[in-house]
C-alpha positions as CSV (number, residue, x, y, z in Angstrom):
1,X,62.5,10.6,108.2
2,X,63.7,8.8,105.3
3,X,61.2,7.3,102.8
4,X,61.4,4.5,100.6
5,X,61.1,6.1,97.3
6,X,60.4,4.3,93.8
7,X,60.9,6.1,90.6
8,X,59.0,6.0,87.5
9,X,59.8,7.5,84.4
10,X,60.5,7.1,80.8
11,X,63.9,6.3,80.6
12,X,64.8,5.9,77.3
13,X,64.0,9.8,77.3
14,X,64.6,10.2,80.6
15,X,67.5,8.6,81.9
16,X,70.2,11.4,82.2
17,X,67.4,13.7,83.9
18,X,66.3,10.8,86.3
19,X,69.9,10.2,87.3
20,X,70.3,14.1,87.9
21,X,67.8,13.6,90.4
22,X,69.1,10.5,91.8
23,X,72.5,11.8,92.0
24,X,71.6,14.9,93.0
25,X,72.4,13.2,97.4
26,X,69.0,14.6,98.7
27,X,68.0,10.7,99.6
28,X,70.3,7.9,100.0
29,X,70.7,5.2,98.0
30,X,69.3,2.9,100.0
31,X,65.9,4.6,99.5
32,X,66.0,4.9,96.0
33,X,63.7,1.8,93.7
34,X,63.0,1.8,90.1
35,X,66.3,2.1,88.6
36,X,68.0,-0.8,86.7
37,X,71.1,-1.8,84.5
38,X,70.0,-1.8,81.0
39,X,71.4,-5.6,80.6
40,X,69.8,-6.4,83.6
41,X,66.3,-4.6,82.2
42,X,66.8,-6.7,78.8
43,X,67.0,-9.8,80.4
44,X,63.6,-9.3,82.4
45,X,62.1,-8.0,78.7
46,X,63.1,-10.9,77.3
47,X,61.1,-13.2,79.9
48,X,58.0,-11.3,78.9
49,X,55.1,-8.9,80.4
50,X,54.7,-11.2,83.3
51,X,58.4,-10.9,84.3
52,X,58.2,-7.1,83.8
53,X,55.5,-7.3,86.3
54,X,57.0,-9.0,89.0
55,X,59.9,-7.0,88.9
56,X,58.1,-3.8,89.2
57,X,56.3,-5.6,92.2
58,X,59.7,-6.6,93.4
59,X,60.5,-3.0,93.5
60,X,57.6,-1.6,95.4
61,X,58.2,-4.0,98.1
62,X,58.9,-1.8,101.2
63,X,58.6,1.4,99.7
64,X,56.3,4.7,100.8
65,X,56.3,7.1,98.2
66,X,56.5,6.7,94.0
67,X,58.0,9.8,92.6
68,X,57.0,10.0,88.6
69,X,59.3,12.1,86.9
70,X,57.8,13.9,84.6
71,X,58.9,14.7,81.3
72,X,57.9,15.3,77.6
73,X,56.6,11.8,76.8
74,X,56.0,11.0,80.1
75,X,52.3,10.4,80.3
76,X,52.1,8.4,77.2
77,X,54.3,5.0,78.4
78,X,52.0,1.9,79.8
79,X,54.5,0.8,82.1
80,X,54.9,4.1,83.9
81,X,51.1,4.3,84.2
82,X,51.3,0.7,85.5
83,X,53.4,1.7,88.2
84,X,51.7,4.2,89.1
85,X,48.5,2.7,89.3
86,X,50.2,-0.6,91.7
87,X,51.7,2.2,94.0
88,X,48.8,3.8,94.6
89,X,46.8,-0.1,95.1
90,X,50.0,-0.7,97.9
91,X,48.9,2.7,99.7
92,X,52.3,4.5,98.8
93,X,51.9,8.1,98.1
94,X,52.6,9.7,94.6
95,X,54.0,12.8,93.8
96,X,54.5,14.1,90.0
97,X,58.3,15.7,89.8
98,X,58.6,17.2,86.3
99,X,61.9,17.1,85.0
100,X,61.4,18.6,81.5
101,X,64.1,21.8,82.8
102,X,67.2,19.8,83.9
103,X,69.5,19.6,80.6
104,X,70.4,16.2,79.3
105,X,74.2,15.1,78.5
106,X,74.0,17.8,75.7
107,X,72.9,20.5,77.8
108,X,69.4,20.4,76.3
109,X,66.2,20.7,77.8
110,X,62.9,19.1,76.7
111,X,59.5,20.4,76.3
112,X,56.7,20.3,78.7
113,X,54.8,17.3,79.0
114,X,51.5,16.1,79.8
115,X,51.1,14.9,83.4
116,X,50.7,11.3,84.0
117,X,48.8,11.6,87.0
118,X,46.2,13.7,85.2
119,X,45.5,10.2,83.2
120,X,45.4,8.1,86.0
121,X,42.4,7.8,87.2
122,X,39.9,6.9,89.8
123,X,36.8,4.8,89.4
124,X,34.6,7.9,90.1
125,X,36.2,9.7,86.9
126,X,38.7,12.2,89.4
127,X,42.3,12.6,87.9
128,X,45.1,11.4,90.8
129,X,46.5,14.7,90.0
130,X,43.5,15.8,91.9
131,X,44.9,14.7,95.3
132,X,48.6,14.6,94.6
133,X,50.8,17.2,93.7
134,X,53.8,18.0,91.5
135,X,56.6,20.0,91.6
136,X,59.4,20.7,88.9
137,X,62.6,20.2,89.8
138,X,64.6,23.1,88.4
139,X,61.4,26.1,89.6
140,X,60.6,24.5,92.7
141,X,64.2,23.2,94.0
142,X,64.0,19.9,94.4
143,X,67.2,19.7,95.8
144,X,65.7,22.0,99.2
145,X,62.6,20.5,98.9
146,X,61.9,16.9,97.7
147,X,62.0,15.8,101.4
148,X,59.2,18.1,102.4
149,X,57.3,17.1,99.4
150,X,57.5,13.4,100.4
151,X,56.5,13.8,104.1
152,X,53.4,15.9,103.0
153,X,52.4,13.2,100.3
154,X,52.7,10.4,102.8
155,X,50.5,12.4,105.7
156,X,48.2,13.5,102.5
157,X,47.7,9.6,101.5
158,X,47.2,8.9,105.4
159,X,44.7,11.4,105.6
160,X,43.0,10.0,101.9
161,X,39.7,8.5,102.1
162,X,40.5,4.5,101.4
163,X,37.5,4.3,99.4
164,X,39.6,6.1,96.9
165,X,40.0,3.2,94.5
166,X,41.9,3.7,90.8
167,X,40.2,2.3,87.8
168,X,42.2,-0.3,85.6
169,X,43.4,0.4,82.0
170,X,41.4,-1.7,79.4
171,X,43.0,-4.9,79.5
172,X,44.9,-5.0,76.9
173,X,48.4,-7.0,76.8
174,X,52.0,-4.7,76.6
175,X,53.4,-5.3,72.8
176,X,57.3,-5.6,72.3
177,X,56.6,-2.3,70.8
178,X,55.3,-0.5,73.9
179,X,57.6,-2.1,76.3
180,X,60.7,0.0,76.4
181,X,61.5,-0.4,80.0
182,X,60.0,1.0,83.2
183,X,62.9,3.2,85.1
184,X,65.7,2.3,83.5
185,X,69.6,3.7,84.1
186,X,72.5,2.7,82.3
187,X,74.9,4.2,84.7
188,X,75.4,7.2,82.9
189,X,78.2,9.2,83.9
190,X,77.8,12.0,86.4
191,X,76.9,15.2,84.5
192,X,79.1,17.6,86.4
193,X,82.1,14.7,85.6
194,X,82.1,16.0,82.0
């Protein structure tokens, strides 16, 4: 069965990994959220966090699973842990799909980063990474197995106690400084194209 899927990642480091995974034809394009233009992304910056917001709402709408694709500095953007913590509130799954092994446009790899869903949290103090898994990409073989992984994170949400409830950030308001853009692509070209 197909699954809505929404994306979260760090995309200015991120970007030509994400769209190896998005391009790499294991779900269509119609199931695929999260990824933008970057003009398109800079107008919604320039309307402010509240715009931001509603876009990543926008984006949620109708989907069943949020893939966070995991890379080196991952863990440490707001917005991703924002999306993150509103997909989980909307009862989609969440899987962690670390990415840190597919090479970039120069045929680089990253280094390992910390998992986001180890700093999401719920009230009681348990790590989402507690009840969702992750994967990488290149060991596992995402290409064979994301499906899989989605079905069992949507039957493993099903089966999740509802009491399960994740505990908000401190409020604090996202600077221009930490707002660099939730799952962003600027159409980069295919990587096997080169």
């Amino acid at each position: 069965m197909a699954r809505k899927t929404f994306f979260s990642f760090h995309y200015e480091r991120d970007a030509w990994r994400a769209a190896n995974v998005r391009n790499s034809g294991v779900l269509s394009d119609d199931d695929e959220f999260g990824f933008i233009d970057a003009a398109a992304w800079e107008k919604i910056e320039r309307q402010g966090e509240a715009a931001i917001k509603r876009w990543i709402q926008e984006q949620l709408q109708n989907t069943t699973v949020t893939v966070v694709l995991i890379g080196a500095e991952t863990a440490s953007r707001d917005w991703v842990r924002y999306e993150i913590r509103e997909s989980w509130k909307r009862g989609n799954a969440v899987i962690g799909l670390r990415i840190h092994g597919i090479k970039d446009q120069d045929s680089k790899t990253d280094a390992f980063g910390a998992n986001p869903l180890d700093v999401v949290k719920f009230e009681d103090g348990t790590a989402l990474s507690a009840v969702c898994k992750t994967y990488d990409w290149v060991a596992d073989k995402g290409r064979e197995g994301l499906g899989e992984w989605l079905e069992e994170a949507v039957q493993a949400r099903e089966d999740m106690d509802e009491d399960k409830i994740i505990a908000e950030e401190a409020k604090k308001s996202f600077t221009r400084a930490t707002v660099t853009g939730p799952s962003l692509i600027q159409n980069p070209p295919k990587p096997w194209a080169r």
